[in-house]
N, C-alpha and C positions, 0 to 999 in steps of 0.2 A: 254219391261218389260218381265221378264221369267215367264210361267203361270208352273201351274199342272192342269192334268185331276183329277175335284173332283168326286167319282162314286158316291155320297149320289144326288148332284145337275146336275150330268150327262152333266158336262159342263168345259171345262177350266176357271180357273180363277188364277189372279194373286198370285204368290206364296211369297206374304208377310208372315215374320217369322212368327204371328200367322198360318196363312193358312200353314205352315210346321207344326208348332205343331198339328193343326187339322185334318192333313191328317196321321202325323204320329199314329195318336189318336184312327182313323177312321180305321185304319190297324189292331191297337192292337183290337179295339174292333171285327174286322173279324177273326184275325186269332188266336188271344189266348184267345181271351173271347165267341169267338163263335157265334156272332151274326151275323145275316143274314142281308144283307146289303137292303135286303128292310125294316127289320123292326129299320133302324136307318136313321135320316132323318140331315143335315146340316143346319143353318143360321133360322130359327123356328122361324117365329116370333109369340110374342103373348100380349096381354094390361095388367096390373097393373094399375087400372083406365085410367084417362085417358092420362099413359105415354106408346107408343108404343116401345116394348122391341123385343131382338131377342136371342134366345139359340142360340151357337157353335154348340154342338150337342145335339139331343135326341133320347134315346133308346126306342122304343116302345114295350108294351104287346101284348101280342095279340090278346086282345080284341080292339087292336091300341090308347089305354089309355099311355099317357106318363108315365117310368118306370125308368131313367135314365135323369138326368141333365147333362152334360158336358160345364162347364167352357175352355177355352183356352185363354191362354197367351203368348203372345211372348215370350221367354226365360231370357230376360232381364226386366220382369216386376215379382218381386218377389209374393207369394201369401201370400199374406197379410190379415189381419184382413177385411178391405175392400172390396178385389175379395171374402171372405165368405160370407159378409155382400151383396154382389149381387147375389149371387147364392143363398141365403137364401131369398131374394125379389123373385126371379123368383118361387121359391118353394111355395110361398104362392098362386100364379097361380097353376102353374101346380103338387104340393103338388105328391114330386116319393119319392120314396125309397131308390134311389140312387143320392147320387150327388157328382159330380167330378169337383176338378180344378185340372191344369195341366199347368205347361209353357215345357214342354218338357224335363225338367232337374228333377224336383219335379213334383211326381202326387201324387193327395190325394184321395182318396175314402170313403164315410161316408153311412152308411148305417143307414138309422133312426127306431133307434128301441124306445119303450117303456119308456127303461130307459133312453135314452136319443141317440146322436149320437156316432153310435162301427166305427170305423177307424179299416178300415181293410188293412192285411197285404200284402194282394195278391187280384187280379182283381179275382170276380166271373165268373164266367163262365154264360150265358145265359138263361143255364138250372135253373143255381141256382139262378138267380136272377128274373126266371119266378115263381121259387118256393117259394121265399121270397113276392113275390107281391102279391101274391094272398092269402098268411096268412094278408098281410098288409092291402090288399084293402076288404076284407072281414072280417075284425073285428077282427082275430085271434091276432094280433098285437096289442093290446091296450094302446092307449096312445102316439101311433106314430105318 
């Protein structure tokens, strides 16, 4: 079986199409959205009572508070109402500001504001999404 070196898990692992979309993911979020590969972690797990769950990926603040969801999907698994509907389960845990699906072909970006979820056009950048957390996580943001 053909692996990839994943840098978040610091280890090879099988490069099933999700694990491409993942890695391809994991790139964008290094080299155009600017985040520093230690504060973005792979395969995350964490409980929704008592159902044991795992993020793709998560972007961390850095106060090391989750700030970023990322969904991934194989390419051939369309995002559906459904892949929303688990990324929206996982947010009730880990409640960021950001949250991403992606099968590699479609990526989505939601950014939860106030009024509700802004879909944005273009990936933020690190900066600016350290800038949005911290209106978010300190009350600035009401109603997010």
């Amino acid at each position: 079986m053909e692996t990839v070196f994943d840098p978040l898990r610091r280890k090879e692992v099988a490069l099933t199409p999700e694990e491409q979309v993942r890695q391809w993911f994991i790139s964008l979020l290094a080299e155009q959205m600017e985040v520093p590969l230690p504060m973005m972690m792979s395969e995350v797990p964490f409980r929704l009572g008592e159902k044991k769950l795992r993020a793709d990926i998560v972007v961390w603040a850095r106060d090391l508070s989750p700030m970023m969801i990322v969904e991934c999907k194989r390419p051939s698994v369309a995002l559906t109402q459904e892949v929303l509907d688990q990324i929206l389960r996982y947010n009730r845990v880990l409640d960021v500001p950001f949250i991403v699906a992606t099968n590699g072909q479609n990526t989505y970006i939601c950014k939860r504001t106030a009024e509700g979820p802004q879909w944005l056009p273009s990936p933020p950048t690190y900066a600016q999404m350290l800038e949005y957390y911290e209106q978010y996580h300190h009350g600035r943001v009401s109603g997010a």
